[in-house]
C-alpha positions as CSV (number, residue, x, y, z in Angstrom):
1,X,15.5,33.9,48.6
2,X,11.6,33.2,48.5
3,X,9.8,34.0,45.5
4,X,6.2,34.3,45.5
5,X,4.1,32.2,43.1
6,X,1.2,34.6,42.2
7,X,0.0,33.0,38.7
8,X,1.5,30.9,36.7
9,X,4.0,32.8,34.8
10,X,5.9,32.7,38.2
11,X,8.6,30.7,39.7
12,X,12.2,29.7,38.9
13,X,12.4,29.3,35.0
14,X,14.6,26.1,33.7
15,X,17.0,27.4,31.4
16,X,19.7,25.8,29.0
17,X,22.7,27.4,31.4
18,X,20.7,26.0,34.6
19,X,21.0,22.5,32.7
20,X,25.0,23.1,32.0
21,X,25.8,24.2,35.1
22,X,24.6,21.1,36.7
23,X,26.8,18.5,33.9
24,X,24.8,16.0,35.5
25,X,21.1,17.4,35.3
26,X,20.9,15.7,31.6
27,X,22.6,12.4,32.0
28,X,20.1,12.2,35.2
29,X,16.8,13.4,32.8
30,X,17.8,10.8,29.9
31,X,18.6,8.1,32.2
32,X,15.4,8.8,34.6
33,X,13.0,8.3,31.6
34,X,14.6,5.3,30.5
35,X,14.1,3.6,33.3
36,X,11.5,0.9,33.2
37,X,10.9,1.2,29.3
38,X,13.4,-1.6,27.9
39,X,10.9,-4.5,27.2
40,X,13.8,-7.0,27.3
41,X,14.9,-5.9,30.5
42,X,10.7,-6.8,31.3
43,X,11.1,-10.0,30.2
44,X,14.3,-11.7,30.5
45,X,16.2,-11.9,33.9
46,X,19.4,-10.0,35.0
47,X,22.1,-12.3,34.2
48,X,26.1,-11.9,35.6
49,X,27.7,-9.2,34.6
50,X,29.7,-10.1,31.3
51,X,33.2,-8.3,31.8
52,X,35.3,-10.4,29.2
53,X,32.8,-9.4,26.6
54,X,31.5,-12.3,26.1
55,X,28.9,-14.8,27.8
56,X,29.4,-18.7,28.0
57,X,25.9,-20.2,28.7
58,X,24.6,-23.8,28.3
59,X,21.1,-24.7,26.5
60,X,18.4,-26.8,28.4
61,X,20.2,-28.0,30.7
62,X,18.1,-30.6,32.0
63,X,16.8,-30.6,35.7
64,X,17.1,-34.6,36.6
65,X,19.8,-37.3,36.2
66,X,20.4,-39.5,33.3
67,X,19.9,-42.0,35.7
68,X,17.2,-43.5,37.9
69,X,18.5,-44.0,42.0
70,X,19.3,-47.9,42.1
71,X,17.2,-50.0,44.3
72,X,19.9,-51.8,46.8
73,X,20.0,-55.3,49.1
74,X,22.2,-55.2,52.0
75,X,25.5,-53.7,51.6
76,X,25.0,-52.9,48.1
77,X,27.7,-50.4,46.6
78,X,25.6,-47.5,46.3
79,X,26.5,-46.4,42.5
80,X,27.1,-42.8,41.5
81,X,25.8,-41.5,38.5
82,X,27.5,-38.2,35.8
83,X,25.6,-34.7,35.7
84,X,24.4,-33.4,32.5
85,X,24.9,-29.8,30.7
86,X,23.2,-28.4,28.3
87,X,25.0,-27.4,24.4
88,X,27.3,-25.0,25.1
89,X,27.3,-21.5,23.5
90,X,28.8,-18.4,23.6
91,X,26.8,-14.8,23.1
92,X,29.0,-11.9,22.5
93,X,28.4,-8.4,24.3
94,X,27.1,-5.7,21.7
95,X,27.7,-2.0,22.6
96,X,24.9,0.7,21.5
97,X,25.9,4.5,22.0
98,X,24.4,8.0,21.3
99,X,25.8,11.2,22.1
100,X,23.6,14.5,23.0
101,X,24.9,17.6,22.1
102,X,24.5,21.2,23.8
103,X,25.2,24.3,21.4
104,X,26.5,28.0,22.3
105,X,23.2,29.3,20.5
106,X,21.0,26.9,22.4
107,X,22.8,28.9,26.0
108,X,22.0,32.4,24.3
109,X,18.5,31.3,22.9
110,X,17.5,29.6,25.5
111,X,16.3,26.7,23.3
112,X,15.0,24.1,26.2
113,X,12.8,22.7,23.3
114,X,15.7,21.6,20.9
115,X,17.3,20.0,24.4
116,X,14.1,18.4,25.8
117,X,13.3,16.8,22.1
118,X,17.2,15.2,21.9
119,X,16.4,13.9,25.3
120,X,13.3,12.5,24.1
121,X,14.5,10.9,20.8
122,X,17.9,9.2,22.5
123,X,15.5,7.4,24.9
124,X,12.8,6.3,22.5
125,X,15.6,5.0,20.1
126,X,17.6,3.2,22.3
127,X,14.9,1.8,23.4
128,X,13.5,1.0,20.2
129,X,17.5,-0.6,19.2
130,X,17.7,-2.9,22.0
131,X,13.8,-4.0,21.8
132,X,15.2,-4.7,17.8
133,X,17.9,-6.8,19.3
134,X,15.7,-8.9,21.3
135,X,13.1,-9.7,19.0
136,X,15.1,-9.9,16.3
137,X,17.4,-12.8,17.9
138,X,14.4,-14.6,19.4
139,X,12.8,-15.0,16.2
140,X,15.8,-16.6,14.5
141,X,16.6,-18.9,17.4
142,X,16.3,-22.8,15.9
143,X,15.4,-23.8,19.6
144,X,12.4,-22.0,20.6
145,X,9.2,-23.6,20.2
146,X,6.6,-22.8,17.0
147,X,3.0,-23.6,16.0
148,X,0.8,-22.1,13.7
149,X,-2.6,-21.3,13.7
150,X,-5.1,-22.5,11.0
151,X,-7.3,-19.0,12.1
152,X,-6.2,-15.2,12.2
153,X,-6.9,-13.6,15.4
154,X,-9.4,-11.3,13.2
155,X,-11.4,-13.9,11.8
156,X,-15.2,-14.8,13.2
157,X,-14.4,-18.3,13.3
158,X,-11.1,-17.6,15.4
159,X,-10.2,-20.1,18.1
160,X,-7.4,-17.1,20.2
161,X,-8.1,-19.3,23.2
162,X,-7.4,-22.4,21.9
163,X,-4.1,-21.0,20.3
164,X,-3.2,-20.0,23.9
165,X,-3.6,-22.8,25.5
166,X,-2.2,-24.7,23.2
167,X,1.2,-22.7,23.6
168,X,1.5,-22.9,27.4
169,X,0.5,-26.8,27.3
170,X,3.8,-26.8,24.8
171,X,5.8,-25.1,27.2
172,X,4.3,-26.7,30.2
173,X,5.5,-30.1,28.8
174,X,8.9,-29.2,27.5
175,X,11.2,-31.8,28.1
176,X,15.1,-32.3,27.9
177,X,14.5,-36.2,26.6
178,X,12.0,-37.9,23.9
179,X,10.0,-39.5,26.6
180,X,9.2,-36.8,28.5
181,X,11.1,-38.1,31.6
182,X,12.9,-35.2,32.5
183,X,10.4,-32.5,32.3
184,X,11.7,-28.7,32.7
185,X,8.2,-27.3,34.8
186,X,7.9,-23.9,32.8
187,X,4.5,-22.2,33.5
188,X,3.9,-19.7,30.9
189,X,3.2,-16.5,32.5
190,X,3.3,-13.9,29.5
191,X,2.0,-12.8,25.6
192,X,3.4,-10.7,23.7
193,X,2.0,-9.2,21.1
194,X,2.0,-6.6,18.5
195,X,-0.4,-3.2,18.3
196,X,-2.0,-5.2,14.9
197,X,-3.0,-8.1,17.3
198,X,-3.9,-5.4,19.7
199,X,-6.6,-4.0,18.0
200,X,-7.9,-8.1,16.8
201,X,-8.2,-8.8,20.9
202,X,-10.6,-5.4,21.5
203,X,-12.4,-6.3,18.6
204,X,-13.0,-10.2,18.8
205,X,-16.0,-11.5,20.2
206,X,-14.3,-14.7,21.4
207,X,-12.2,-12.9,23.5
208,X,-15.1,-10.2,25.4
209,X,-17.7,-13.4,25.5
210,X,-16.6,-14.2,29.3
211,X,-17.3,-10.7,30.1
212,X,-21.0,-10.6,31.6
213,X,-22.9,-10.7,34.7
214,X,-21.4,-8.6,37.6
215,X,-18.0,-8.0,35.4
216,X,-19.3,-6.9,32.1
217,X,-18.0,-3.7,33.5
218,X,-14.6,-5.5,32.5
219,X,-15.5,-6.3,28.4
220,X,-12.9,-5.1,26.4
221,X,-15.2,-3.9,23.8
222,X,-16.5,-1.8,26.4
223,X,-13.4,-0.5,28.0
224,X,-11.1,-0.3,24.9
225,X,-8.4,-1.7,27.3
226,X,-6.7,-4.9,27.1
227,X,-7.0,-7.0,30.3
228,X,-3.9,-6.7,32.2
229,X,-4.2,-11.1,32.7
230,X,-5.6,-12.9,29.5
231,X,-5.7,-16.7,30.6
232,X,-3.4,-16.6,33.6
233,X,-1.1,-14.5,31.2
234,X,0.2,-10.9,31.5
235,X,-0.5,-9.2,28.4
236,X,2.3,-7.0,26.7
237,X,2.5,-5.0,23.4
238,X,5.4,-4.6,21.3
239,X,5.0,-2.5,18.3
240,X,8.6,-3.5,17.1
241,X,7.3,-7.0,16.8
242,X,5.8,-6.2,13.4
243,X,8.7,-5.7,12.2
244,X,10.4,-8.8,12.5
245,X,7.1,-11.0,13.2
246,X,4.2,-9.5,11.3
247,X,2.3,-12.2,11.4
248,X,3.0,-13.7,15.2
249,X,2.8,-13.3,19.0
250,X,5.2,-14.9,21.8
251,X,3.9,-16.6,24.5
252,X,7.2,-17.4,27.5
253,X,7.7,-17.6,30.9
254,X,9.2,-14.7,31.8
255,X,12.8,-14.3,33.5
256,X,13.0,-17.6,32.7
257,X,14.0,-18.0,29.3
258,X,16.6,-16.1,28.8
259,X,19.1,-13.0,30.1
260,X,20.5,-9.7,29.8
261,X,24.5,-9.6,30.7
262,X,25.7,-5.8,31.2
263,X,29.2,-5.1,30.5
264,X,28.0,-2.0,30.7
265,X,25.0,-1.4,31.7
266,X,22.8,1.8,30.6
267,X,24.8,5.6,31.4
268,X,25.2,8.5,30.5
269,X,28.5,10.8,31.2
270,X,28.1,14.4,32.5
271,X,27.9,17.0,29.7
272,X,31.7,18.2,29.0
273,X,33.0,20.4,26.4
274,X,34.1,19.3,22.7
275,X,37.2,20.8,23.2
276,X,39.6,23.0,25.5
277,X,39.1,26.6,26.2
278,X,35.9,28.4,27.3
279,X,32.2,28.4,25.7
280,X,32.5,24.7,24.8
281,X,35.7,24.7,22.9
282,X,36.5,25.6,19.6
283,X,32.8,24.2,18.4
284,X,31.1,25.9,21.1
285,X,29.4,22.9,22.0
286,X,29.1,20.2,25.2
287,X,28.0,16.7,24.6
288,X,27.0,13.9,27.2
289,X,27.3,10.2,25.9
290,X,24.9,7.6,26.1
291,X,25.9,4.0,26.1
292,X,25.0,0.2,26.7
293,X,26.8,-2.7,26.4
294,X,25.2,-6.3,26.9
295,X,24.7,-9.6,25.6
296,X,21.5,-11.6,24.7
297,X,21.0,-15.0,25.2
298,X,18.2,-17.7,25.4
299,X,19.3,-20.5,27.5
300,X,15.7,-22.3,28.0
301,X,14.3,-21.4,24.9
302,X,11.8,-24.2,25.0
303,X,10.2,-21.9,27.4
304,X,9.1,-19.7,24.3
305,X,6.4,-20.5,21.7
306,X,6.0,-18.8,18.5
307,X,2.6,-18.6,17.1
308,X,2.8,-18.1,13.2
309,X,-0.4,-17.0,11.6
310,X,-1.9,-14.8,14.1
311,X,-2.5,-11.6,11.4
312,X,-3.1,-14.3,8.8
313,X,-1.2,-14.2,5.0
314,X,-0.4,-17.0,2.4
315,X,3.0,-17.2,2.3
316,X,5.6,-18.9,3.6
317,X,7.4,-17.4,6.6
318,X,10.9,-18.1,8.2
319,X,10.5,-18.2,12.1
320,X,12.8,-19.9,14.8
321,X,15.2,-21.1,11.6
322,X,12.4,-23.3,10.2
323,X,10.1,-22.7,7.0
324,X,6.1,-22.3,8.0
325,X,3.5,-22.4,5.6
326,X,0.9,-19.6,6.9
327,X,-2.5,-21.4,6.1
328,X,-4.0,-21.5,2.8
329,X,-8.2,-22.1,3.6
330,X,-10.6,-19.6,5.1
331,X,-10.8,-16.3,5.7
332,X,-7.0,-15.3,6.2
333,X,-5.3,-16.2,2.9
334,X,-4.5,-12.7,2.8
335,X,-2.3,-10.7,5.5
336,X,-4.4,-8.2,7.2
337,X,-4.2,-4.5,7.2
338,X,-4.6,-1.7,9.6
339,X,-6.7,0.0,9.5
340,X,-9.0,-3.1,8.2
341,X,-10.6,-2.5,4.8
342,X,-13.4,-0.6,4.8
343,X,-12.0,2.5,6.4
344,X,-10.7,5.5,4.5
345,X,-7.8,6.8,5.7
346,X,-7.3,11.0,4.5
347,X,-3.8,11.9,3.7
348,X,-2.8,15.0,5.0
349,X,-2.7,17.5,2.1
């Protein structure tokens, strides 16, 4: 049957029953706005599937023999030489799970709101959980790389680029041996950041100075927008990383430092009733269930650096399982708040 659209009132409404009758219709919503929004599937690489629950991975393995090929007369006896593995470790598989649930009332009411808002919350919080799990695990890992800057990011006399650089040259020259013989060849490709840091890159000066000429179209202080490279880097912002690094950003190479394993990788089951008998059962209700299970693990962490002191403070901070003193002189003895002093903020009355 046609039906004719004459303003906008008209057309096929979406109703509650419309989304019960189709048991998949949620699952496929929740699932089809998760997609693309877990920052650790953004940054660490699709590892094998982990069906034992469990992942066996080795740490830095180094990319060169332990020995150097032999230089041979004549029928020499060309000499073999032994492989090398990194430390082994084991991560274990974690499984996170939400259920959605679908009331009688919200059929007769036709609540699409209370449905559309559970939707909405189950993604942003699983999200938010495994984001948690990511950060939280790369900041206590005792094999990533960590610096600290003298300078917070907000300060005038701020050296952001330096700090940078400084980072990827770390990374760049990560090595499995003292002497630097068997180099690893990371190229950082990505920053991380947190929406404090955010607002000290739009606002420094040091940052917008390469910005004139025929691309001052392109100054940050102009556009409000971070650049989408910032010295050969892609720029990403994690608001979680406050949380669990107040005072730090994360420079990496990206799919390089680490994986995801899926036992179970993100799904949803089609909405079913919470019970037998019609209407939903004896509660009157229909659920779907939300679930992922995966593991975490860092197997080149020296392809990370930590950079402590970024949002300033005067205390001493526990990052990558080592103690660092956040500096002491200038203008960041004290952490920095948002918004900055000097703004009055009006609580709602």
């Amino acid at each position: 049957m046609v039906t004719n659209i004459i303003s906008v009132q008209d057309g096929p409404r979406l109703t509650v029953s419309t989304l019960l009758k189709s048991p998949t219709a949620i699952p496929k919503r929740i699932l089809t706005m998760s997609n693309q929004e877990f920052l650790v599937d953004s940054v660490l690489r699709n590892a094998q599937d982990a069906p034992s629950g469990s992942v066996l991975y080795f740490e830095s393995t180094p990319l060169f023999s332990a020995d150097d090929p032999t230089i041979l007369d004549e029928f020499g006896e060309i000499p073999t030489t032994n492989g090398s593995l990194g430390r082994p470790l084991v991560s274990r598989v974690v499984r996170r799970a939400f259920g959605l649930r679908v009331s009688k009332t919200m059929v007769d009411r036709n609540n699409v709101d209370a449905v559309n808002v559970q939707i909405t919350q189950i993604r942003n919080t699983m999200v938010r959980a495994w984001e948690d799990a990511f950060i939280s695990a790369l900041i206590a890992n005792g094999s990533v790389q960590v610096m600290a800057t003298d300078e917070a990011w907000s300060s005038s006399s701020s050296h952001i680029r330096q700090d940078v650089n400084s980072a990827k040259y770390l990374i760049k020259n990560a090595a499995a041996d003292a002497a630097g013989k068997q180099k690893f060849g990371y190229i950082a490709d990505t920053l991380i950041i947190s929406t404090e840091t955010e607002i000290d890159f739009l606002d420094s000066d040091e940052v917008s100075k390469p910005y004139i000429g025929n691309i001052a179209d392109e100054n940050l202080q102009y556009t409000g927008k971070l650049p989408q490279k910032f010295l050969g880097l892609d720029v990403l912002v994690s608001w979680r990383l406050s949380a669990y690094f107040p005072s730090g950003a994360i420079i990496c190479q990206r799919k390089v430092f680490g994986g995801i394993s899926d036992e179970r990788p993100l799904q949803a089951t089609p909405m079913y009733g919470e019970g037998g008998g019609p209407n939903g059962g004896p509660r009157e209700s229909w659920r779907t269930d939300v679930t992922r299970a995966s593991a975490i693990f860092f197997d080149q962490p020296l392809a990370v650096v930590l950079i402590v002191g970024v949002n300033g403070g005067n205390t001493t901070v526990s990052v990558g399982g080592r103690s660092v003193n956040l500096a002491t002189d200038g203008p960041n003895t004290d952490l920095n708040t948002y918004p900055p002093e000097g703004d009055t903020v009006i609580a709602p009355s």
